[in-house]
N, C-alpha and C positions, 0 to 999 in steps of 0.2 A: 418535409420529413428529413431527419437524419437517423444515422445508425450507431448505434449504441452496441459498447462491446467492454467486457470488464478481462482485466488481466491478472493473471495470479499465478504462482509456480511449482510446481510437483515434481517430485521424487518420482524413481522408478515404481515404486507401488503406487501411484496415482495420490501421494498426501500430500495434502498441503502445507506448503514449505513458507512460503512469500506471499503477498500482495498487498491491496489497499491497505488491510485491516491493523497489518505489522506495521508498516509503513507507517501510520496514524499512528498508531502504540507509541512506535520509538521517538517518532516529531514529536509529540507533545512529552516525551522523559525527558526529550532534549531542552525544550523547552520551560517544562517546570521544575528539572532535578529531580522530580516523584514518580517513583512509580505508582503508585496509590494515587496520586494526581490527575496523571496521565490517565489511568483505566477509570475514574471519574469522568473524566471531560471524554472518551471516547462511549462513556455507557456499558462497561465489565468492569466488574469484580478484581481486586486485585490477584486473586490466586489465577483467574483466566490468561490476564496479562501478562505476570510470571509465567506460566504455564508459554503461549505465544514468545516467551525470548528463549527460554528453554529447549524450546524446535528448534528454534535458528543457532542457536548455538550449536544445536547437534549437529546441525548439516553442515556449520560452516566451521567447525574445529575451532571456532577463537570466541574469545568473549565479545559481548557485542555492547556489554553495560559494565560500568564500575559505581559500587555501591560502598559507600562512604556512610559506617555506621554514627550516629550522634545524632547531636539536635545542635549543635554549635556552626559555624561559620561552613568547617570544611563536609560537613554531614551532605548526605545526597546521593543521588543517583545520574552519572554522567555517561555520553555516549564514548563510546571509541571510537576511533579512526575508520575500522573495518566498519562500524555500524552506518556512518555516515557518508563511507562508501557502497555497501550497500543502498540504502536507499536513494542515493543517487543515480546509482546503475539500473535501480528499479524504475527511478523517474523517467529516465531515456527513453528505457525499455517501450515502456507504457505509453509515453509521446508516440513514440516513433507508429508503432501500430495503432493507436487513435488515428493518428495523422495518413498514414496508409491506406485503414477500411474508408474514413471518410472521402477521400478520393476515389479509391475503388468503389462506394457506393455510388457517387456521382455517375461516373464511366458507366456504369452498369446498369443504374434507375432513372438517370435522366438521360432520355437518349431524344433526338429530333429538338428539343429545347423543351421538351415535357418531361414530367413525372411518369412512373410508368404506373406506381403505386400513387394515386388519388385522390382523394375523400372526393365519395360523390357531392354533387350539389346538392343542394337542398330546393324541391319546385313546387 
């Protein structure tokens, strides 16, 4: 058995600010220049996606994307610095407490060199 835990970030009203879902959004604009792309290969809509940088830009004061109108060479949609720090700081974040409960469940569930939590046998 292991312990499963999802990580994500909220504002003083409890709304959701960060996590996986953003994270995915901006890796893949990074990755394809689109946003219309990116909310493709993640499964929304693009006005959802828009909607998702929209929040974070509000909480974070800076732009998080630069969009580059055309259909030519320099056309697109790219991350900025802050974005890419962002999701980086998200990545740790997230490590670090994965990496945490999973030791803290050990300590906790396996104790004497057993599980404490089981699946019975089957007789």
């Amino acid at each position: 058995m292991k312990v499963k835990i999802k990580v994500w970030i909220e504002d003083d009203e409890e709304n959701l600010i960060f996590g996986s879902g953003k994270t995915e959004v901006l890796e893949n604009i990074d990755n394809t220049g689109s946003i219309a792309e990116a909310a493709k290969k993640v499964g929304m809509n693009y006005k959802k996606a828009w909607t998702h940088i929209k929040i974070l830009e509000k909480h974070i004061e800076e732009d998080l994307v630069l969009r580059f109108k055309g259909r030519g060479e320099n056309s697109g949609t790219t991350l900025t610095p802050k974005a890419r720090e962002v999701i980086q700081t998200y990545k740790i974040l997230e490590h670090d407490i994965k990496k945490y409960s999973e030791q803290r469940f050990k300590e906790l569930f396996h104790k004497n060199g057993k599980e404490i939590l089981s699946p019975k046998e089957d007789k």
